[in-house]
N, C-alpha and C positions, 0 to 999 in steps of 0.2 A: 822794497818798502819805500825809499828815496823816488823811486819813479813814479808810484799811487802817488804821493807827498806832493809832488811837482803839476802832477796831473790835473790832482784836488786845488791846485794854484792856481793852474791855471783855467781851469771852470771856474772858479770862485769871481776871478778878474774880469771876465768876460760877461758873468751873468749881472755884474757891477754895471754894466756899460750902458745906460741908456739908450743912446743911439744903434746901437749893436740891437736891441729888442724893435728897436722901431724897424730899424732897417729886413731885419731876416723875418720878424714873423706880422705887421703891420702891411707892407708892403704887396708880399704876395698873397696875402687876404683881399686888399683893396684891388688888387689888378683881377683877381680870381672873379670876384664879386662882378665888376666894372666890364672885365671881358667875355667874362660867362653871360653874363644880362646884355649885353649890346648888339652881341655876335651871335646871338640864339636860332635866328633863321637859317645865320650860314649852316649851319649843323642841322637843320629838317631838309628831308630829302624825300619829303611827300610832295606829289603833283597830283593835283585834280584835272580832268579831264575835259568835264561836264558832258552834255550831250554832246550824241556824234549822229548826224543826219548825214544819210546817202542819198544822190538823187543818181535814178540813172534812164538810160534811155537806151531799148529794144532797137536793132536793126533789123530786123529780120532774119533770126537764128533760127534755126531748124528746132524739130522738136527734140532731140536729146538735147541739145544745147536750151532748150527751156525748160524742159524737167529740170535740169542739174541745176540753171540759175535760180528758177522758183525754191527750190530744197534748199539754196544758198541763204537767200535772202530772207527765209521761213525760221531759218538758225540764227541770222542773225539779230532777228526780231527777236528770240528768246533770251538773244543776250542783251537788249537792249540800245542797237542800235534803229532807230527809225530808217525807214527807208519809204522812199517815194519815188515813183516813176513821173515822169517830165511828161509834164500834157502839151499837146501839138502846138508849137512856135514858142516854147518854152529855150529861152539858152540859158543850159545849164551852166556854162561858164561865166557865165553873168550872176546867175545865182551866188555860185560860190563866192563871186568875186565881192559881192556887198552882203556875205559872209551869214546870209539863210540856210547853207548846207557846209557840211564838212568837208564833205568831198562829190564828184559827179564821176559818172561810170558810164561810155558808151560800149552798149555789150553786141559780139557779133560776132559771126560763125569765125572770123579770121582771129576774134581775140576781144581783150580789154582796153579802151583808152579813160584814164585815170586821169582827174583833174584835181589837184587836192590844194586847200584853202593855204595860205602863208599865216592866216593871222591866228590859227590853231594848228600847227604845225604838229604836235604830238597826237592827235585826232586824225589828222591827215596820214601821218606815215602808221600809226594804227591799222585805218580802215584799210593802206597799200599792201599793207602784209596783209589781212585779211584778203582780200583780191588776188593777191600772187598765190595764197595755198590754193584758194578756189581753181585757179587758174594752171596749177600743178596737176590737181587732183584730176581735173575734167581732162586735162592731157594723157593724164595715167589712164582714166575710164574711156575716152574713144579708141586707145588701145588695145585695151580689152576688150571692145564691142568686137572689134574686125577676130578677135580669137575665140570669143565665147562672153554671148551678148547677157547673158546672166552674170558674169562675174560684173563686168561694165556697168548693170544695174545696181548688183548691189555696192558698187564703187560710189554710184548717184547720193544713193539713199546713206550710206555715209557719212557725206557733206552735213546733211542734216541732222544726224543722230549722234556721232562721235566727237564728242569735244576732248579727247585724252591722247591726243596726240604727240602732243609737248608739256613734259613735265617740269618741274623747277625744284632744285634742292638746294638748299644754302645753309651752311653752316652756322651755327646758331643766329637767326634772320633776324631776330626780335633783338638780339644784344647788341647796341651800338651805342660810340660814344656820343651823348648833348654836348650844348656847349660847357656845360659847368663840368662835364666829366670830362670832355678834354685840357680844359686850363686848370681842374682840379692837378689832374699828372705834370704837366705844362709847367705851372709852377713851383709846384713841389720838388721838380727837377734842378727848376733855375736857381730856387733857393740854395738846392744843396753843392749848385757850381759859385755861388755867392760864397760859400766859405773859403776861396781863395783869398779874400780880401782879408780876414782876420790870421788867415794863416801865412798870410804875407809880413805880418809883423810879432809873428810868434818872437822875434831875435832882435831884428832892429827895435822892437817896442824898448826892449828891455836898455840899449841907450839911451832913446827917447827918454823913459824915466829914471835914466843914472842909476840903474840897477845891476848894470850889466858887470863892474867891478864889482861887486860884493857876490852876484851870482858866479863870478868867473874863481875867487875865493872860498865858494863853500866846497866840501872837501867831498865832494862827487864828478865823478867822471862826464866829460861832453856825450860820452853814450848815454846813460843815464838820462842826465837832461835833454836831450836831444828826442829821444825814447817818449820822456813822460810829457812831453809839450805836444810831441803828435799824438799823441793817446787824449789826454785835456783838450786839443783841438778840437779831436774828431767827434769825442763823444758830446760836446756840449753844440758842435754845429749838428749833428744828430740829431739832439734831441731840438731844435731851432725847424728840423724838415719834420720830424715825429708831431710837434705841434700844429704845424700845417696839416699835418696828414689828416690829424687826428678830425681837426676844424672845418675841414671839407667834406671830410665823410660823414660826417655828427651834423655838423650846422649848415650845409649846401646839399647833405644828400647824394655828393658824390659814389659812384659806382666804381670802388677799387677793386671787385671779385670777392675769389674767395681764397686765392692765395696770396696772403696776408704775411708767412713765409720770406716766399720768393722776391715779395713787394720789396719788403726791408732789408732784404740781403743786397737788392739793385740799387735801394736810396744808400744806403750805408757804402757801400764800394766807391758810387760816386761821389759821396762826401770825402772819402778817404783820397782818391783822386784828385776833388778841387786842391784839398789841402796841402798834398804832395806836391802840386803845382805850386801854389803861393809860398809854400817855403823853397822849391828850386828856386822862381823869378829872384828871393829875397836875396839868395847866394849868388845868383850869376849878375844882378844887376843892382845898380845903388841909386838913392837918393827919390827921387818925383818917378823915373824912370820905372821904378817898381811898380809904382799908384798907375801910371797912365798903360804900362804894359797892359793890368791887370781892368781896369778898365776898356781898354780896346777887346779883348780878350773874350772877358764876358756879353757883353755888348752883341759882338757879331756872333760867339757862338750860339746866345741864344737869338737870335734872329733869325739864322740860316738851322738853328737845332728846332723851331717849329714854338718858341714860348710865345712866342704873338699872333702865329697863325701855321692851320698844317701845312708840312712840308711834303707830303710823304707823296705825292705827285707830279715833286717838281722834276725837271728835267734841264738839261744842257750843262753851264756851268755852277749855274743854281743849286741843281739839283744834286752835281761832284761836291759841291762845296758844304752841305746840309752833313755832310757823309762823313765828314772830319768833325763835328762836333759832338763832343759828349753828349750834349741833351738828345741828341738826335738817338742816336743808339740807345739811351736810356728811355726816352718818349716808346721810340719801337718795342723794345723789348717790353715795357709795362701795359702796353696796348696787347701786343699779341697775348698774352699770358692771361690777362683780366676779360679779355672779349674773346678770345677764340683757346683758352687754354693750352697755348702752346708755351714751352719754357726754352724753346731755340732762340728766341729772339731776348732773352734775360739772360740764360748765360754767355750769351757772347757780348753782352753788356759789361756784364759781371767779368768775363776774362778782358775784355776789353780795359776795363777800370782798374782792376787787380796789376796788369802787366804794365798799363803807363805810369801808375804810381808808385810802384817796385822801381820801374827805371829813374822817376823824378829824385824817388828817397833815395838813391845810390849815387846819383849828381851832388843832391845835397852834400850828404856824408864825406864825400871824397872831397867838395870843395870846404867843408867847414874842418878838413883834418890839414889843410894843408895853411891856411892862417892858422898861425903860431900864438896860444893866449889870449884869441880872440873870437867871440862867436860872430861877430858883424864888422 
């Protein structure tokens, strides 16, 4: 009962706080908002094309070599690209070059020479794949002519008729994160590493307002109080990430899934985590030293953990360094889980969160048993 009691104290304290409201739930609204809205294109990953014109010019290829390119070219017109043969004193690389054609193609019994534009460069390496299958296939059908001139043909007539060559499968294709659903999780994250900062003064606070003799006086044990301060911590920075949560998905539309679950078992862990952290700094270290720890701390983990932009292909030092942050494991883990329903990447968030702040609370403990009468 003493521990609820303590608990209830200290929620009650904290929802007192002004600044504490501005700071946890103000804060990563306006960045949510401001980064979601700014950064919107980074997150579309659509390319348009437009038209793709081919010009090419005949060398004098034999006639299987012009069945198979006519059936080529016959296909590619049903896919829509234009094609155009190069009328006499035509240079096609001129063409391309003041960018009338996509690409130019001298064709001839020895092969393809491919001239493809720079200033559509996705058109260009397009239409090169296109040419290198043709270019495959015709090698695979004069093979077969020299073994058996029917198969060789119907290799030709292929070119034109088969387009199922190459399939494409992707895992839910259509489910990706916009911008607002990635800084929806983003912040949601960083908030709940922000309760280092109130959990950094769970003890010293109680100096601060000359409370700390009369709490050291009331006739309950440092386990007790110890116990019901991280418990009042955890739940009221909780409910500071559940607010956000709530406000993103409700008033921006964010795309949290549908395990809703697993979501709050990931936010919850790492609130438990920040706060195990800001009560070890409060014990191992005193005075400004705690504030600026706690400050550097936060700062670069969410920087290098992906809260201002994604991380998740970075590489070198960068990308070792992204790997040590909470946000960074807690971002993966909510990502995988909400877009590709996998839950590997949440519990290893979750043991990850669970295990550092078992080791933070056993620091604490051990250094607050060993000052005598004193919590700070």
């Amino acid at each position: 009962m003493n521990i609820w009691n303590i608990a209830v104290k200290e929620i009650k304290s904290s929802l007192r706080e002004k600044r504490t409201f501005m700071f946890m739930l103000a804060l990563p609204v306006i960045l949510m908002l401001i980064l979601g809205s700014a950064l919107s294109n980074a997150f579309d990953d659509t390319r348009t094309v437009g038209d793709m014109r081919l010009l090419y010019k005949s060398n004098g290829t034999n006639a299987q070599m012009s069945t198979a390119w006519n059936s080529f070219i016959k296909a590619l017109d049903d896919k829509g690209v234009k094609v155009a043969q190069a009328s006499s004193g035509m240079d096609g690389q001129e063409e391309v070059r003041a960018d009338r054609y996509t690409g130019y193609a001298v064709v001839s019994d020895a092969g393809i020479e491919f001239y493809g534009s720079s200033k559509n460069a996705i058109g260009s390496n397009i239409l090169a794949g296109m040419l290198t299958v043709f270019a495959d296939r015709y090698s695979l059908a004069s093979a077969a002519y020299q073994v058996d001139p029917e198969s060789g043909s119907a290799i030709v007539k292929g070119i034109e008729h088969r387009d199922d060559f190459i399939h494409e499968t992707a895992l839910n294709p259509n489910k990706k994160p916009g911008a607002i659903d990635y800084y929806a999780i983003a912040m949601t994250t960083m908030v709940a590493l922000y309760s280092m900062f109130s959990a950094s003064y769970l003890f010293t606070g109680e100096r601060t307002n000359k409370t700390s003799t009369r709490l050291m006086a009331a006739p309950v044990s440092k386990g007790v109080i110890f116990t019901g301060k991280i418990i009042g911590s955890t739940f009221v920075n909780l409910f500071f990430v559940l607010v956000v949560f709530v406000v993103s998905k409700f008033v921006f539309q964010a795309d949290w899934g549908n395990h809703y679950g697993m979501v709050i078992l990931v936010l919850l862990t790492e609130v438990l985590l920040a706060v195990s952290l800001g009560l070890g700094i409060s014990f191992l270290f005193k005075g400004e030293g705690v504030r600026s720890i706690n400050n550097i701390f936060t700062q670069v983990a969410s920087f290098v953990g992906g809260a201002y932009f994604p991380v998740d292909q970075s590489t070198g030092f960068f990308g070792l360094l992204s790997k040590f942050s909470p946000l960074h494991w807690a971002n993966t883990g909510l990502m995988q889980i909400i877009y590709t329903d996998n839950t590997r990447g949440a519990w290893f968030a979750i043991a990850m969160n669970v295990s550092i702040a078992t080791a933070f609370i056993i620091v604490s403990v051990i250094t607050m048993r060993r000052r005598e009468g004193a919590f700070v």
